[in-house]
C-alpha atoms as one frame of an Amber mdcrd trajectory, in Angstrom:
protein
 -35.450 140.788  41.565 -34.410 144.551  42.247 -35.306 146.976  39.173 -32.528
 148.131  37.232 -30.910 151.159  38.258 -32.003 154.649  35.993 -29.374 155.391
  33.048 -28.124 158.703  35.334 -27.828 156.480  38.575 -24.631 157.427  40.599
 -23.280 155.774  43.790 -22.806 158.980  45.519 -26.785 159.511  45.041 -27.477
 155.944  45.936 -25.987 156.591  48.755 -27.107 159.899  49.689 -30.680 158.352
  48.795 -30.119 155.477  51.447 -29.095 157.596  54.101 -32.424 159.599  53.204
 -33.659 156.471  53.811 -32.679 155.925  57.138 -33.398 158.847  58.645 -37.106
 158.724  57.516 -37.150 154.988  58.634 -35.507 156.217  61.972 -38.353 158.840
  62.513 -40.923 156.454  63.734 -43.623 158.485  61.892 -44.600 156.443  58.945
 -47.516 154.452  58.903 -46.924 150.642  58.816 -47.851 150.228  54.936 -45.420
 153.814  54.003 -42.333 152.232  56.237 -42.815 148.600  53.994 -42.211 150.747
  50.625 -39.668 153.026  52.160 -37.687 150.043  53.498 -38.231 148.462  50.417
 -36.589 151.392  48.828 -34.085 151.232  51.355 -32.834 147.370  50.330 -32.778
 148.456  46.247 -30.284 150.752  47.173 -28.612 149.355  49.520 -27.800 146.665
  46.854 -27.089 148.691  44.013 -24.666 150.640  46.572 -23.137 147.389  47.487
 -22.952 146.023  43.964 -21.217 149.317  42.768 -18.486 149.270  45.316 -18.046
 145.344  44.491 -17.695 146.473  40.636 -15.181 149.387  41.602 -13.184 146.964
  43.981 -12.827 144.270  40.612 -11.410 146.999  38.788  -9.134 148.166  41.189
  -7.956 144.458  41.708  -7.369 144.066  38.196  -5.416 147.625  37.754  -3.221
 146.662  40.617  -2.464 143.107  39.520  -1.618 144.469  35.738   0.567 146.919
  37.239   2.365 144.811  39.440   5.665 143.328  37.698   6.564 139.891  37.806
   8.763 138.397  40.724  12.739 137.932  39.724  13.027 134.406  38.519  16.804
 133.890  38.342  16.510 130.576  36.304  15.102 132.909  33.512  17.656 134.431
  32.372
């Protein structure tokens, strides 16, 4: 189970941090034991990126449907 995410954790950081990530991955110059942790590293964020965007996507779901009024029904009136 991935470790909870620090109280000052941002998704613009996460994602910075993954992209970090990446590039060091992409290097080809870690050892096999250092490129386990780093891709390690690498999934944590990349599903505490992916679970922040899911969050953010809810809440703009929800904002939209409150916001949205409700269709004419003539048989209302």
């Amino acid at each position: 189970m991935p470790e909870a995410p620090p109280p000052d954790w941002n998704f613009e950081q996460g994602l910075a941090d993954l992209e970090s990530v990446v590039k060091e991955l992409e290097s080809g110059d870690l050892p096999l034991e250092k490129a386990i942790e780093v891709f390690e590293r690498g999934v944590t964020l990349s599903d505490r990126c992916r679970k922040e965007l899911e969050d953010a996507e809810t809440r703009v779901e929800i904002l939209l449907n409150r916001s949205e009024p409700a269709p004419f029904d003539p048989t209302k009136e």
